[in-house]
C-alpha positions as CSV (number, residue, x, y, z in Angstrom):
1,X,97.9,74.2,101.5
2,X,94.9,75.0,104.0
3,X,93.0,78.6,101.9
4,X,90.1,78.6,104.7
5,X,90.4,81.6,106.4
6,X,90.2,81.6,110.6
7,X,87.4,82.8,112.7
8,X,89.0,85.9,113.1
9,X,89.9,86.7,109.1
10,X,86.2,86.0,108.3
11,X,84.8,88.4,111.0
12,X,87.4,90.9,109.5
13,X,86.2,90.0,106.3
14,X,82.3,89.9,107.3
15,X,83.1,93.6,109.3
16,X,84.4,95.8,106.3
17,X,82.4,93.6,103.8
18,X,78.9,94.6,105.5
19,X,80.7,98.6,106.1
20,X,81.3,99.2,102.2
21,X,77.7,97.7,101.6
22,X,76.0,99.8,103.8
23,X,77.6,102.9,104.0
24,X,79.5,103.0,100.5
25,X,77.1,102.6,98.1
26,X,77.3,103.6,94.5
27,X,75.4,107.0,95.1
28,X,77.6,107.5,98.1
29,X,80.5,107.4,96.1
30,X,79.4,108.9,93.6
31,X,78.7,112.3,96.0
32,X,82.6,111.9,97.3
33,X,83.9,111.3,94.0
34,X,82.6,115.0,93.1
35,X,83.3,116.5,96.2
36,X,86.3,118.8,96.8
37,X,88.5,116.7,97.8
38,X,87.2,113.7,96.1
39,X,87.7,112.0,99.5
40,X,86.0,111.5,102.6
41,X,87.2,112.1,105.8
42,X,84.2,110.7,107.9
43,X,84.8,107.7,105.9
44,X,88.6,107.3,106.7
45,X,87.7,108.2,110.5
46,X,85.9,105.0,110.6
47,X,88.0,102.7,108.6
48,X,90.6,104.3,111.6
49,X,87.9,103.2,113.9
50,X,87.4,99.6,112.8
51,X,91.4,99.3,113.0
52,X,91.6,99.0,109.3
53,X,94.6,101.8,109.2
54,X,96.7,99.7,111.3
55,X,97.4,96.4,109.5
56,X,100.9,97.2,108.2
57,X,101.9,98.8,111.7
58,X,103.5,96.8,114.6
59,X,101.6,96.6,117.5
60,X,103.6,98.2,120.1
61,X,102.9,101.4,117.6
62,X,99.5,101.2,117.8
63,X,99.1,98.4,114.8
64,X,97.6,94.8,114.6
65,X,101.8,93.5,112.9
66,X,102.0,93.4,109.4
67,X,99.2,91.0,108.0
68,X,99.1,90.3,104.4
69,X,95.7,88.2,104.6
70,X,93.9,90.3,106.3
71,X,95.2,93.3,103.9
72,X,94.2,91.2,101.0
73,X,90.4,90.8,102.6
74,X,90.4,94.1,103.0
75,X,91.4,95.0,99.6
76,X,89.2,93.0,97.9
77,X,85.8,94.5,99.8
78,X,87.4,98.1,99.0
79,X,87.7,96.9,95.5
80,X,83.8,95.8,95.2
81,X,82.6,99.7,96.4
82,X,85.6,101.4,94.8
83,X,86.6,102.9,97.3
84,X,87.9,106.5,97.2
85,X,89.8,107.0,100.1
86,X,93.9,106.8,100.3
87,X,93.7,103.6,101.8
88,X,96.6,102.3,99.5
89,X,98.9,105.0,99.6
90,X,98.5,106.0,103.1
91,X,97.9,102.6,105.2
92,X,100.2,100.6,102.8
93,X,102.5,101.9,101.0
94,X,103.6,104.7,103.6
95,X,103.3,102.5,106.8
96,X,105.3,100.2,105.9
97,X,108.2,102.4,105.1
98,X,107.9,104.4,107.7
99,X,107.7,100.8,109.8
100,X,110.4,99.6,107.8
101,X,113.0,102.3,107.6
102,X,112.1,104.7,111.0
103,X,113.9,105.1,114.0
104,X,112.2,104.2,117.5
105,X,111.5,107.9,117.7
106,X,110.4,108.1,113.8
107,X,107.8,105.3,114.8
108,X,106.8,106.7,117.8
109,X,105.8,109.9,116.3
110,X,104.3,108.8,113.0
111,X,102.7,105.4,112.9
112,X,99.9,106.0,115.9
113,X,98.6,109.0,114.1
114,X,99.0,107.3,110.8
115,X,96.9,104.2,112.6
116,X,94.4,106.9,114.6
117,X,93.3,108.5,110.5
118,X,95.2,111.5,112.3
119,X,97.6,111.8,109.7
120,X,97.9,111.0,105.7
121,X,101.3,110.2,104.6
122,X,102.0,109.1,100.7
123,X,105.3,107.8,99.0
124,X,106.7,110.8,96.4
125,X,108.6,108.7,94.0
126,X,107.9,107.8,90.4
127,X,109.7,110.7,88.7
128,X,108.9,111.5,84.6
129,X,110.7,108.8,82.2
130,X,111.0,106.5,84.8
131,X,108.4,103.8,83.2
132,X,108.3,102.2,86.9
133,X,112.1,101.6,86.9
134,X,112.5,102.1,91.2
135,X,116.0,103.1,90.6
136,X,115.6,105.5,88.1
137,X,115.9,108.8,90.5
138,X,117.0,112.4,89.8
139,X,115.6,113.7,92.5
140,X,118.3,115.2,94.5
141,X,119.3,116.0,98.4
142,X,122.6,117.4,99.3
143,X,123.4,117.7,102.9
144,X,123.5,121.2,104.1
145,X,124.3,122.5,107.6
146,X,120.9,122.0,109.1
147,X,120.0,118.6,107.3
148,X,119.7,118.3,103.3
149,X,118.5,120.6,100.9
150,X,116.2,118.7,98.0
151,X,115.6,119.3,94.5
152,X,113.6,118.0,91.7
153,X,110.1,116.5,90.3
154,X,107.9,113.9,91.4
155,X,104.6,112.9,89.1
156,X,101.1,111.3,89.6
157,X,101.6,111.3,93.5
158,X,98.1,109.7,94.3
159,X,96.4,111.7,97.0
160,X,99.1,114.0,97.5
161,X,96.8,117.0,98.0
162,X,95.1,114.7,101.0
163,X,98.4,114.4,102.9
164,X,100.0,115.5,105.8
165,X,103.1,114.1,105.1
166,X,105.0,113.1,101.6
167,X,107.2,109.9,101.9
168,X,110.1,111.7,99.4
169,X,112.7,109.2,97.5
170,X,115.8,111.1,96.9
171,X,119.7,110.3,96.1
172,X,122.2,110.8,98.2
173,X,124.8,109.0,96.1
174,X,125.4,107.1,92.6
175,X,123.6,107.7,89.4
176,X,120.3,108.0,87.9
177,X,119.8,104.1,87.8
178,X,121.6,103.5,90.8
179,X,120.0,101.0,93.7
180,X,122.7,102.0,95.8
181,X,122.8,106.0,97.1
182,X,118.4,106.3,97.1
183,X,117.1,107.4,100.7
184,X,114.1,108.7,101.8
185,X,112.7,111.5,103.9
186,X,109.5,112.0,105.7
187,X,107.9,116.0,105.0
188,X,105.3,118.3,105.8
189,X,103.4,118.7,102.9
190,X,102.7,122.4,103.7
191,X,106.6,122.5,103.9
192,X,108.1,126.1,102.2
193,X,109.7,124.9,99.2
194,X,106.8,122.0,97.7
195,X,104.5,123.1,95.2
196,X,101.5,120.9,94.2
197,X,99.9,120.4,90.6
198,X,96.9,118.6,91.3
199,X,94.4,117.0,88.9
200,X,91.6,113.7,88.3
201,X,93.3,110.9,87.0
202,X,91.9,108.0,84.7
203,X,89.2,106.8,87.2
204,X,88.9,110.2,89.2
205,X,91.3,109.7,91.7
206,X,93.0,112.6,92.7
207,X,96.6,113.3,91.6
208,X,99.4,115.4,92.0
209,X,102.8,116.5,90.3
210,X,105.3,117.5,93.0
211,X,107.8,120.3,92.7
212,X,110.4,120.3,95.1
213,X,112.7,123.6,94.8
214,X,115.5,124.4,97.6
215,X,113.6,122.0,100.2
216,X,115.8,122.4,103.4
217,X,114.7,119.3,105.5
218,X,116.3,118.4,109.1
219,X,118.5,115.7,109.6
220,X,115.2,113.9,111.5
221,X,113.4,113.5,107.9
222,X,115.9,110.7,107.3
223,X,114.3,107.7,107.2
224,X,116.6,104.5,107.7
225,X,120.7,105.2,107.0
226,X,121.2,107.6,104.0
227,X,121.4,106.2,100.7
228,X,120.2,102.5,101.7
229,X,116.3,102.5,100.9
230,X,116.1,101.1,98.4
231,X,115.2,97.7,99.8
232,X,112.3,98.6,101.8
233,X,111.5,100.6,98.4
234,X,111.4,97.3,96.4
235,X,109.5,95.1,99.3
236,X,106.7,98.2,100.6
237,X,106.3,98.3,96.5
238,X,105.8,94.8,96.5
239,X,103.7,94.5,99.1
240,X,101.2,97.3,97.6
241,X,101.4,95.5,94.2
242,X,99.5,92.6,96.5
243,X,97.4,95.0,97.6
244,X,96.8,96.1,94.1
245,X,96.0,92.7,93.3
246,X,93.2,91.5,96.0
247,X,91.6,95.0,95.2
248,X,91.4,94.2,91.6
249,X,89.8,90.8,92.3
250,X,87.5,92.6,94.9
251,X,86.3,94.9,91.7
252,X,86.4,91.8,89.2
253,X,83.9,90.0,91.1
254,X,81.9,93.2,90.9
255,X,81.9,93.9,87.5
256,X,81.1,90.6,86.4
257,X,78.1,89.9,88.2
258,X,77.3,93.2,86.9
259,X,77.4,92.2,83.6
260,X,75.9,88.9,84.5
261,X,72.7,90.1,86.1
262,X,72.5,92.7,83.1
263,X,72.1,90.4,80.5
264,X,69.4,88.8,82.5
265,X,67.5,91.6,81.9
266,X,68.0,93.5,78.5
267,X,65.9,91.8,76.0
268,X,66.8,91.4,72.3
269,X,63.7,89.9,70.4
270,X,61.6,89.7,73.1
271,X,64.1,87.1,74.9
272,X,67.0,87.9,77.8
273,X,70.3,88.4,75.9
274,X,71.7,85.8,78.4
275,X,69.5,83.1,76.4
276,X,72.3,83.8,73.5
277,X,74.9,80.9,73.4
278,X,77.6,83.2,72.0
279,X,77.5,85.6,74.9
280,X,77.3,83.0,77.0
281,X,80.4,81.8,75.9
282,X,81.9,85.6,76.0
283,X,80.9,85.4,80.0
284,X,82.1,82.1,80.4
285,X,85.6,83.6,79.2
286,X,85.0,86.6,81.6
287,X,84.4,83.9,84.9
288,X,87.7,82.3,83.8
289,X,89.4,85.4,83.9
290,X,87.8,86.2,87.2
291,X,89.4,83.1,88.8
292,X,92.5,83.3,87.5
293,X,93.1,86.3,88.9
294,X,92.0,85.4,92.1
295,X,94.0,82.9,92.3
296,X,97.2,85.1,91.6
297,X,95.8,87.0,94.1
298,X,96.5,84.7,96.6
299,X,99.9,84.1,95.6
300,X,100.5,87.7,96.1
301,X,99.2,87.7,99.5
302,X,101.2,84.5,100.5
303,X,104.2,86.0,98.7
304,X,104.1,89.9,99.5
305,X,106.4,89.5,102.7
306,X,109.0,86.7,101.3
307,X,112.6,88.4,102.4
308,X,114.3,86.8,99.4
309,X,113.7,89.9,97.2
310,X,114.1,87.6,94.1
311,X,111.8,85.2,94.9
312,X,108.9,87.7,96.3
313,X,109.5,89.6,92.7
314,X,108.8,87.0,90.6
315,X,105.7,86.0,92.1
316,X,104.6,89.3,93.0
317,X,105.5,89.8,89.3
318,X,103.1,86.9,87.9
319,X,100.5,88.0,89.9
320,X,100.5,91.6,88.3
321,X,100.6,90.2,84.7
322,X,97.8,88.0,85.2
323,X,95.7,90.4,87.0
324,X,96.7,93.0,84.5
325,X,95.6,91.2,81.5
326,X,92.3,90.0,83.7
327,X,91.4,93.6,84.1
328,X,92.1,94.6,81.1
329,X,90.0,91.6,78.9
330,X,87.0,91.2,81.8
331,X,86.6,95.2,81.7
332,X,86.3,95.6,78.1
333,X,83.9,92.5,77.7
334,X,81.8,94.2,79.9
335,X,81.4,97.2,78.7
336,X,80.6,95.5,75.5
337,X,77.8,93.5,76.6
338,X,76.8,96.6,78.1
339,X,76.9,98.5,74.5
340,X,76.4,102.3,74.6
341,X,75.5,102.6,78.4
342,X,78.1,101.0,79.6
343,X,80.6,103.9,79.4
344,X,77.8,106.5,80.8
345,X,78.6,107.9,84.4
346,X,75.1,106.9,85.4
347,X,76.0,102.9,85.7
348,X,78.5,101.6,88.0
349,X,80.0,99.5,85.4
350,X,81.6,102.4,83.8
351,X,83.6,103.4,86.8
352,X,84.7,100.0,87.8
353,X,86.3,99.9,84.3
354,X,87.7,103.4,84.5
355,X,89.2,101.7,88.2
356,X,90.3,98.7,86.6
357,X,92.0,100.2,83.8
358,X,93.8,102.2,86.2
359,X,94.7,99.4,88.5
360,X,97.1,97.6,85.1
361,X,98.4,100.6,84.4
362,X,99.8,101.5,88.5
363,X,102.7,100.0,90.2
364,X,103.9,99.0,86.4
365,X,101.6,98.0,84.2
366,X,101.4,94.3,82.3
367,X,104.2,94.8,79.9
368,X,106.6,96.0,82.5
369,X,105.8,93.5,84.8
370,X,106.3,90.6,82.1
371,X,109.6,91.8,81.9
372,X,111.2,91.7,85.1
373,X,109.4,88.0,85.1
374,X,111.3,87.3,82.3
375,X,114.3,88.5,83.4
376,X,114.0,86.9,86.7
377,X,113.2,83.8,85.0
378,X,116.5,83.6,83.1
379,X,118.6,84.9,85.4
C-alpha cells in the first residue's frame, strides 16, 4: 500500500501547515480563546478562502468531493496550533449530512454558504444518558399542519452559540433506542422556540445545552425521508471520528516534541534532565505511543468512507481506542516531565493536554469504543 501523498496533498498539506504556523500561533490563540466568542471569524474567513470548508462538499455545490486524505492533513495541522474554530462541527460533521441526506434544493441553499464560511451549521444530537449510544433519542417531532412541531433536550452541542444553523436529530417513529424512526432537520438557530445554555468546556471550547420547546419547523427542514437518518448519522459520525483521529495525531506530535525539547533544557544537578536514562525510557514510551496512533490514524482516513457500515465501524472503532489510550498516556507523561508548570495556562503544553483529554472523551470515549469493537468482533 503506496502512504506517499501526491503533489497536490503535500501542497495542501505545506498550504495550511505554513497558515497555522504563521498566523496561529500560541499567543494568537491564546487572545481567541479569551475572546467573546472564543472563536475567530477572520480566521474561518480564510480557512473559507484557502478552500478548507469545502472538502466534504461535492463539487457541483461549491466543494472539492468528499476527500478523506486531504481532511486527515488538514486535521492533523489544526491539531498542532489547536485550533479554535468549528472546523469539526461545521465543515465535517454538518456538511456531510447535509451532503448526505439534502434534497437538490437543500444542497443548493446550504452547502455553498456552508463552503463560502457564510454560514455555521452544527449537528444537535447527543441527548443526557445517552453515553454516545446514536440511537438513544427522546427528542421528539410530531407532524403538525405546517411541518413538525419538536420537543426536547440536546447537551454539549460544540459551537452551538457560533451557528447559523442546528443539524437537529429527532424521532419520528419507534422507541428510545430505535435506529429505525430518527430524522433530522436543518434550523435557524435564532428560531422562536430554541433556548441556548452556553458554557467552556474541558479545554475551553465553547458549549451549549439546547432546549427545544414547541419548535414548529416547515416540512423543508426535513432532511432525507422522515425517520431514515440514521445511516448517514452512523457514517458522518464515523467520518468525524477520523477526523478526530488525524487531529489528535496533529497535537500528539506537538506535545511530544514539547516535552522533548524541554527536557533539553531544565537542568537537575547541573545536567539536562534528558541526560537521565529513566526519562529517557519514559519518552521513548511516549514516541511509541505517538506512532501508533498515527498509524490508526491512517486506518481511519482509508476507512472513514467504507459503505459497509460494519466494516467502517470496526476500524473506525480501533482507531478511537488506540488514539484514546495514546492521548490519554502521552498527555499525562508530559505534563509529568513538565512537573508543576506543566498544568499552568502560561505553557502550551497545558492546553494541548486540556485538548487531548477532550479529544478521548468526544465522539465516545475509549471504553465505549472498545465495546462496539468487541461486539463487532464477535458478531
Amino acid at each position: 500500500m503506496d502512504f506517499n501523498l501526491t503533489k497536490e496533498q503535500q501542497m495542501l498539506s505545506d498550504l495550511v501547515q505554513g497558515f497555522v504556523t504563521k498566523e496561529y500561533t500560541f499567543e494568537a490563540r491564546r487572545r481567541i480563546l479569551k475572546s467573546p466568542d472564543g472563536w475567530s471569524r477572520e480566521v474561518w474567513s480564510k480557512l473559507a478562502e484557502m478552500g478548507l470548508l469545502s472538502l466534504q462538499a461535492p463539487e457541483e455545490y461549491g466543494g472539492m468531493g468528499p476527500s478523506a486524505i486531504e481532511t486527515m492533513l488538514t486535521m492533523q495541522a489544526m491539531g498542532r496550533a489547536l485550533l479554535l474554530e468549528p472546523y469539526l462541527s461545521s465543515a465535517i460533521l454538518a456538511t456531510a449530512l447535509v451532503r448526505d441526506l439534502g434534497s437538490s434544493a437543500q444542497k443548493q441553499a446550504l452547502l455553498p454558504p456552508l463552503t463560502a464560511g457564510e454560514k455555521i451549521a452544527v449537528p444537535a444530537h447527543l441527548e443526557r444518558g445517552s453515553r454516545y449510544d446514536l440511537s438513544r433519542v427522546q427528542t421528539s417531532a410530531v407532524r403538525s399542519r405546517n411541518g413538525y412541531l419538536l420537543n426536547g433536550r440536546k447537551t454539549v452541542v460544540l459551537h452551538a452559540t457560533a451557528a447559523d444553523l442546528l443539524i437537529v436529530s429527532a424521532r419520528t417513529a419507534g422507541n428510545t433506542e430505535d435506529e429505525a424512526g430518527l430524522s433530522l432537520f436543518a434550523v435557524e438557530r435564532e428560531a422562536k422556540g430554541i433556548s441556548l445554555q452556553s458554557y467552556p468546556t474541558l479545554d475551553g471550547r465553547r458549549g451549549a445545552d439546547v432546549t427545544l420547546r414547541d419548535l414548529q419547523v416547515p416540512r423543508e427542514a426535513l432532511l432525507g425521508p422522515e425517520g431514515e437518518a440514521f445511516p448517514a448519522l452512523s457514517a458522518a459520525w464515523d467520518l468525524g471520528i477520523a477526523a478526530l483521529c488525524a487531529e489528535a495525531v496533529g497535537a500528539l506530535e506537538a506535545i511530544f516534541q514539547l516535552t522533548v525539547e524541554y527536557t533539553k533544557t531544565r537542568k537537575q544537578f547541573e545536567v539536562p534532565i534528558s541526560h537521565f536514562q529513566a526519562l529517557q525510557h519514559r519518552m521513548v514510551d511516549m514516541l511509541i505511543h505517538v506512532e501508533q496512533a498515527k498509524s490508526m490514524g491512517y486506518l481511519a482516513a482509508m476507512r472513514c468512507d467504507e459503505r459497509d457500515a460494519a466494516v467502517r465501524g470496526r476500524a473506525i472503532s480501533a482507531a478511537k481506542v488506540r488514539i484514546g489510550q495514546a492521548c490519554r498516556s502521552v498527555g499525562q507523561e508530559a505534563i509529568q516531565l513538565h512537573g508543576g508548570m506543566g498544568v499552568t495556562d502560561e505553557m502550551s503544553v497545558s492546553h494541548y493536554f486540556k485538548r487531548l483529554t477532550a479529544i478521548e472523551l468526544s465522539l465516545g470515549d475509549t471504553e465505549h469504543h472498545l465495546e462496539k469493537f468487541a461486539r463487532r468482533e464477535n458478531a
